[in-house]
C-alpha positions in Angstrom: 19.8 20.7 -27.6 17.1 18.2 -26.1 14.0 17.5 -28.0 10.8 18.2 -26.7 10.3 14.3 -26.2 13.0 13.8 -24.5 12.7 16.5 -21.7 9.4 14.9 -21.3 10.2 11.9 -21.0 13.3 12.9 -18.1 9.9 14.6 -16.3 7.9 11.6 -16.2 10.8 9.8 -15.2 11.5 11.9 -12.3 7.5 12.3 -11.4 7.2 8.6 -11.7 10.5 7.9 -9.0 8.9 10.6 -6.9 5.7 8.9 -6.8 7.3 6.2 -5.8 9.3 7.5 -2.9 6.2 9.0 -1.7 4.5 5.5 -1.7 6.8 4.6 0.5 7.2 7.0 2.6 3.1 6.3 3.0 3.4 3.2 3.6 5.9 3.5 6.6 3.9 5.9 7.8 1.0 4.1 7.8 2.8 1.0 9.2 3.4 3.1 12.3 0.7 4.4 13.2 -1.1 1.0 13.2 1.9 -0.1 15.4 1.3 2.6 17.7 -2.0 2.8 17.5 -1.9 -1.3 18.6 0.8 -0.5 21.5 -1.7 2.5 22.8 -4.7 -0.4 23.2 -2.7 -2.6 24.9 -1.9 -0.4 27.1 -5.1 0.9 27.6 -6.6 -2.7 27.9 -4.0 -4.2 30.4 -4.8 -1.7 33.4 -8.1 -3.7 33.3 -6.6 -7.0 34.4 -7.0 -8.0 37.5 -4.4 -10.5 38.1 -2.8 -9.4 40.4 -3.1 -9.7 44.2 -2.8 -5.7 46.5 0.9 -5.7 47.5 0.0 -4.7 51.0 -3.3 -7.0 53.0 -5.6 -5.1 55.2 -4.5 -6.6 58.2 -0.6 -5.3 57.3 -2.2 -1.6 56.8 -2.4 -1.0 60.5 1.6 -1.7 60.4 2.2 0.8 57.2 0.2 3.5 59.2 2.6 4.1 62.3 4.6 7.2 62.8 8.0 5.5 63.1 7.3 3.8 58.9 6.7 7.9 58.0 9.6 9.4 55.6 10.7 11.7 58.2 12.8 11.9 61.1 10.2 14.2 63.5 6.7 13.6 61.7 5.4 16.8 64.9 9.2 19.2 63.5 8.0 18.6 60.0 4.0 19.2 60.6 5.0 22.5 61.8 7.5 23.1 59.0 5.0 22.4 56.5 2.3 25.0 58.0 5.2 27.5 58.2 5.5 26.9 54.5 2.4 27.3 53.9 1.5 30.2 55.9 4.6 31.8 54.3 3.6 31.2 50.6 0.1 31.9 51.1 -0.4 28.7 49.2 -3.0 27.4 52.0 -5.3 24.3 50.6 -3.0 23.8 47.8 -1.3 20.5 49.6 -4.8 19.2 51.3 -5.0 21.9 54.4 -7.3 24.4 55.4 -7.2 28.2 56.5 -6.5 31.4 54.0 -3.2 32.4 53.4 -2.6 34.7 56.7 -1.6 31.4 58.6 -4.4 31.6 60.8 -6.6 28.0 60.7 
């Protein structure tokens, strides 16, 4: 049978490792979260640069905004597709237009 002292002693033992783990364990943690937190102000700080130049000048704009560069084939087919959508789902104003959901402007 174990003394008294001795079962103690096992329990300290084991408390101190456990300590010791959790230290750790802190430590990483905490390590982390300052990498994180240093990765989150970067990227908060870097849309502030202005470095770089607008992809597209002002005088090219009047180029981008012709019918033939939309995404469709028929941009008049797919106008009145997209108010037959929207008449149908009664989802009016959700995507920019106006009128109430009966299809009626």
């Amino acid at each position: 049978m174990k003394s008294i002292k001795s079962i103690k002693l096992i329990k300290s033992i084991k408390s101190i490792k456990v300590n010791k783990v959790n230290k750790v364990i802190q430590s990483r943690m905490l390590k982390a979260m300052k990498v994180t937190a240093a990765m989150m102000a970067l990227g908060l700080t870097s849309g502030c640069s202005s470095t770089f130049e607008p992809w597209v000048m002002p005088y090219e704009r009047e180029n981008l905004a012709d019918p033939i560069m939309s995404m469709n084939r028929n941009p008049v087919s797919m106008s009145f597709t997209h108010h037959a959508y929207q008449a149908r789902e009664g989802a009016r104003g959700a995507e920019g237009g106006a009128g109430g959901g009966c299809g009626c402007n």
